[in-house]
LUMTOR-761765 format. One record per atom (N, C-alpha, C): residue in one letter; x, y, z. Coordinates in steps of 0.1 Angstrom, whole numbers, padded with zeros to 4 digits, always signed. Each point is the difference from the previous one (the first is absolute). Layout:
N
aXYZ ...
This chain:
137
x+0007-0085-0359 x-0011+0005+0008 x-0013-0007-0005 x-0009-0002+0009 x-0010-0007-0002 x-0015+0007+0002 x-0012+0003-0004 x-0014+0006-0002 x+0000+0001+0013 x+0003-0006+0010 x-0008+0000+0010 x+0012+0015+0010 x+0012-0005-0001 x+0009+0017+0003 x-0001+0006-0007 x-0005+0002-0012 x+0000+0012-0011 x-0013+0007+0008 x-0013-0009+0001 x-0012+0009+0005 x+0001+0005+0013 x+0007-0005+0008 x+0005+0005+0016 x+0010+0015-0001 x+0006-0003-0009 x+0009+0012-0003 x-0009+0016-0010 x-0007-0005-0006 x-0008+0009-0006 x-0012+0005+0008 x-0002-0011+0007 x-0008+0007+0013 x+0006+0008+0006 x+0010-0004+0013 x+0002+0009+0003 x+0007+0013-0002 x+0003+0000-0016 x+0014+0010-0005 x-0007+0010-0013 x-0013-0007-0002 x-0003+0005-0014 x+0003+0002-0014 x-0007+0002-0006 x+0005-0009-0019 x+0009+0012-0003 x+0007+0007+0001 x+0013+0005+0004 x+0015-0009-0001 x+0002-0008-0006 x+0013-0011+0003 x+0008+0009+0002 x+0004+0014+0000 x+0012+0006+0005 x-0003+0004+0015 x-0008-0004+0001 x-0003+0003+0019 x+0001-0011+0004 x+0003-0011-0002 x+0002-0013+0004 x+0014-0006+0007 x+0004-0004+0009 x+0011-0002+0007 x+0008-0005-0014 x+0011+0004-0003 x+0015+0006-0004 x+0004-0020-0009 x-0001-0007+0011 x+0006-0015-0003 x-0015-0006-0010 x-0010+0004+0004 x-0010-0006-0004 x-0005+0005-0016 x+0006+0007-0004 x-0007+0013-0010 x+0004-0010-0010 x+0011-0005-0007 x+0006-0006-0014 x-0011-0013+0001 x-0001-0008+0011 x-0007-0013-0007 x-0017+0004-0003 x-0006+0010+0011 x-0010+0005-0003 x-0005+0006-0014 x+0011+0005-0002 x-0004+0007-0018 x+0000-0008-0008 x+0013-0011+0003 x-0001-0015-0009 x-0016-0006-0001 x-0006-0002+0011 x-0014-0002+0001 x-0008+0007-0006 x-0001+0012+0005 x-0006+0007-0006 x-0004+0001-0018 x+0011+0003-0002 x+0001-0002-0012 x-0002-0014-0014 x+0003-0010+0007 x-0004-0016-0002 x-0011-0009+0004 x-0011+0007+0007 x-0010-0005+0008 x-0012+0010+0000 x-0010-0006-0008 x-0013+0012-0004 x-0008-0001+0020 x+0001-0008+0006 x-0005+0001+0015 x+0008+0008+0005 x+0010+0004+0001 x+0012+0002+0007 x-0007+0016-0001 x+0000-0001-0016 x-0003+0016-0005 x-0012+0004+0003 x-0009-0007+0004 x-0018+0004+0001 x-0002+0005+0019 x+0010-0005+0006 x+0005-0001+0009 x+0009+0013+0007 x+0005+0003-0014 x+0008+0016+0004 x-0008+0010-0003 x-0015-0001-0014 x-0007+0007-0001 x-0007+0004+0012 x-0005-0011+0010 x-0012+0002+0009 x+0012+0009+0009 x+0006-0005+0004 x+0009+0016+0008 x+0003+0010-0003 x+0004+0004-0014 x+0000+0011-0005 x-0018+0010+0003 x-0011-0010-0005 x-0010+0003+0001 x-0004+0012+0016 x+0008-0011+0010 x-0003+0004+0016 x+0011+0009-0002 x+0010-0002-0002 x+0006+0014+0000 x-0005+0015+0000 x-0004+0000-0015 x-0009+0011-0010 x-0014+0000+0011 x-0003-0006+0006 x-0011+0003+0012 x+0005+0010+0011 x+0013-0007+0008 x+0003+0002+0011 x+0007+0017-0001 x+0004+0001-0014 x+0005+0014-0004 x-0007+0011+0000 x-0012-0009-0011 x-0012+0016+0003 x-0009-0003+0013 x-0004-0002+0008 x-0004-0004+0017 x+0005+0017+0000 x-0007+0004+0007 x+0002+0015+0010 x+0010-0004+0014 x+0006+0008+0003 x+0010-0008+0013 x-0017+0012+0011 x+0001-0009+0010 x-0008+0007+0010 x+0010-0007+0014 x-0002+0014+0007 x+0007-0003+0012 x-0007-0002+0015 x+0006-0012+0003 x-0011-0011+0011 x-0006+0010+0009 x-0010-0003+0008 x-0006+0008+0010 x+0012-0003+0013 x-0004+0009+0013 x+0010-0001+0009 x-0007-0014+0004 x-0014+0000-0001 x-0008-0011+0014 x+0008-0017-0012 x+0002+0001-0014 x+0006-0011+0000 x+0015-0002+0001 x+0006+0011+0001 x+0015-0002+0002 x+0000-0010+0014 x-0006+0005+0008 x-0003+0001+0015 x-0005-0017-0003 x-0005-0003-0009 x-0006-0016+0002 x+0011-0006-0002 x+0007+0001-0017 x+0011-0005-0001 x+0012-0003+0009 x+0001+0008+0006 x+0014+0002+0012 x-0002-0004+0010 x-0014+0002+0006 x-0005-0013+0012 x+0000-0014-0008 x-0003-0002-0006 x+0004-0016-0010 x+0009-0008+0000 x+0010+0016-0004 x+0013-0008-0002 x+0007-0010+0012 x+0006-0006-0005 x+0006-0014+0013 x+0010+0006+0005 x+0004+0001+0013 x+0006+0005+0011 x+0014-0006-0008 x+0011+0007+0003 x+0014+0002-0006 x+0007-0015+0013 x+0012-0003-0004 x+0006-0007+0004 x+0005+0002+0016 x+0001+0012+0006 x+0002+0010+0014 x-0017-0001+0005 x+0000-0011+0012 x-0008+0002+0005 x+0000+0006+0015 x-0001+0011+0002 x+0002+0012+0015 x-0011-0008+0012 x-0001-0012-0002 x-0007-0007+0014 x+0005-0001+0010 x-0005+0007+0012 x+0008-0006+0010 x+0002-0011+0004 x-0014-0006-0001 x+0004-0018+0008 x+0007-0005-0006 x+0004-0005-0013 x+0013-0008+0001 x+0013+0001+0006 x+0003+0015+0002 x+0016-0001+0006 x-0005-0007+0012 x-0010+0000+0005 x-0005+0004+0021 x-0004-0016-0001 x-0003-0008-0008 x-0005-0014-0002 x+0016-0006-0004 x+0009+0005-0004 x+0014-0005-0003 x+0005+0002+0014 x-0003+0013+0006 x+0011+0000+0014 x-0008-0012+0010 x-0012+0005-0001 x-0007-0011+0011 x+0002-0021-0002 x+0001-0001-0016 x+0007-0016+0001 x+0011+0001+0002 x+0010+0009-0001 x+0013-0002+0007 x+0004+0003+0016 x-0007+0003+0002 x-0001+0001+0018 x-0009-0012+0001 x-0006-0007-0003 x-0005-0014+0001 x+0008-0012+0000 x+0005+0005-0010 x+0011-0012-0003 x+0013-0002+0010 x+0005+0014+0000 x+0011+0002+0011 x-0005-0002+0012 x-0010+0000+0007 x-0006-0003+0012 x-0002-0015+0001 x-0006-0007-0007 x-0001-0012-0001 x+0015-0007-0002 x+0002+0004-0010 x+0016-0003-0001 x+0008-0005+0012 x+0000+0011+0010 x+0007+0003+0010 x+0000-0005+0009 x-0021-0007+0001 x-0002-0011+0013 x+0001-0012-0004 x+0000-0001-0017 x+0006-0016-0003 x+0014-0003+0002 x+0011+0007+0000 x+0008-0001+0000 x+0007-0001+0013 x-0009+0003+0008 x+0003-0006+0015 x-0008-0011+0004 x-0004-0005-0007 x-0004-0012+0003 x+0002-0014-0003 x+0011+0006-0017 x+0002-0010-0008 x+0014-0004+0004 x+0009+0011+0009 x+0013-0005+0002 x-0002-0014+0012 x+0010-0003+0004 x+0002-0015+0008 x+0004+0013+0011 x-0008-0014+0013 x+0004+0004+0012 x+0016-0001+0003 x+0007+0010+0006 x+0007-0001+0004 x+0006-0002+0012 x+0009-0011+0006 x+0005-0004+0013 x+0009+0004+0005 x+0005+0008-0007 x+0015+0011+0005 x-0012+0011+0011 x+0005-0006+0013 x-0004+0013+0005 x+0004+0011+0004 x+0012+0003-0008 x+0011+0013-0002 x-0016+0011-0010 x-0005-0004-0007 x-0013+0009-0007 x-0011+0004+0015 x-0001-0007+0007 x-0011+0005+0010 x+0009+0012+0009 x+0010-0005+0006 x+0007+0009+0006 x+0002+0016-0011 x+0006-0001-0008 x+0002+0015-0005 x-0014+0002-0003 x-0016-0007-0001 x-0007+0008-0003 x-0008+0008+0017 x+0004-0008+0007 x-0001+0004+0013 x+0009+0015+0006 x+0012-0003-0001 x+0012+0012-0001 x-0004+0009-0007 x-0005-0004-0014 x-0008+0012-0007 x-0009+0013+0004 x-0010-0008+0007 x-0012+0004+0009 x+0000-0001+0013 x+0008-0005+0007 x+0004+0001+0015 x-0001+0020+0003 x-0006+0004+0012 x-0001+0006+0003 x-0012+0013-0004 x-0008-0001-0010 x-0010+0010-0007 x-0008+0005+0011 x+0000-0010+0009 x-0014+0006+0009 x+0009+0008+0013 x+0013+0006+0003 x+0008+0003+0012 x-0004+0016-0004 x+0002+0005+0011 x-0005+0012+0000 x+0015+0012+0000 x+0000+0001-0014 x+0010+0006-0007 x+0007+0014+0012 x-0012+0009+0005 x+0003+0009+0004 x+0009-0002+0015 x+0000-0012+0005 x+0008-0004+0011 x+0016-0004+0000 x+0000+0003-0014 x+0015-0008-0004 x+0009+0009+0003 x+0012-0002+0005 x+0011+0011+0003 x+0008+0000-0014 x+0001+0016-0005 x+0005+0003-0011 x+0013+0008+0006 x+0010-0004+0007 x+0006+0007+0007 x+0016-0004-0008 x-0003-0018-0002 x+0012-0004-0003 x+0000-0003-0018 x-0008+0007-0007 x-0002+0004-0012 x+0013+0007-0007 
């Protein structure tokens, strides 16, 4: 282990080496113990420790809880509606577009067996249904 993770670790863990993550503890004491910086270094935490101990605990006002929690950064779930409605609307774009390139991109065809059934298809829409004999139904 090297001064520069020993002071990262003392920072955040305090001159405490048994509060120190489990893997990290044996090389740190090695240090500790073999290195007068290492040690001057566990004193100033110990020091903030013995501060942070006697400190009075006081419990936050509502008006800054209220700052804090508006602060905080919005969670991973964002309840917006325009993105689903900006997703459906490029995909009805796409499929629409889609739909008139792809009749444009096929080749004409000379078979005029395709005009006839689309004609047979739609033959007859405008006859006036109500005159039809439904007798032989």
């Amino acid at each position: 282990m090297d001064m520069k993770r020993f002071a990262e670790l003392a920072e955040a863990y305090g001159g405490d080496i048994n509060r120190w993550p489990a893997a990290e503890r044996p090389a740190a004491q090695t240090l500790a113990d073999g290195n007068p910086d290492a040690a001057e270094v566990l004193a100033d935490a110990r020091r903030l420790d013995a501060i942070l101990a006697d400190a009075d605990q006081v419990e936050p006002s509502d008006l800054l809880v209220r700052r804090i929690l508006k602060a905080a950064p919005a969670g991973p779930f964002d309840a917006d509606w325009r993105r689903p409605a900006v997703a459906a609307a490029a995909a009805l774009v796409i499929g629409v577009v889609g739909g008139f390139a792809g009749g444009l991109v096929l080749p004409e065809s000379e078979d005029p067996i395709y005009e006839t059934e689309y004609a047979d298809a739609f033959d007859g829409l405008l006859e006036d249904w109500a005159a039809w004999e439904w007798s032989d139904a």
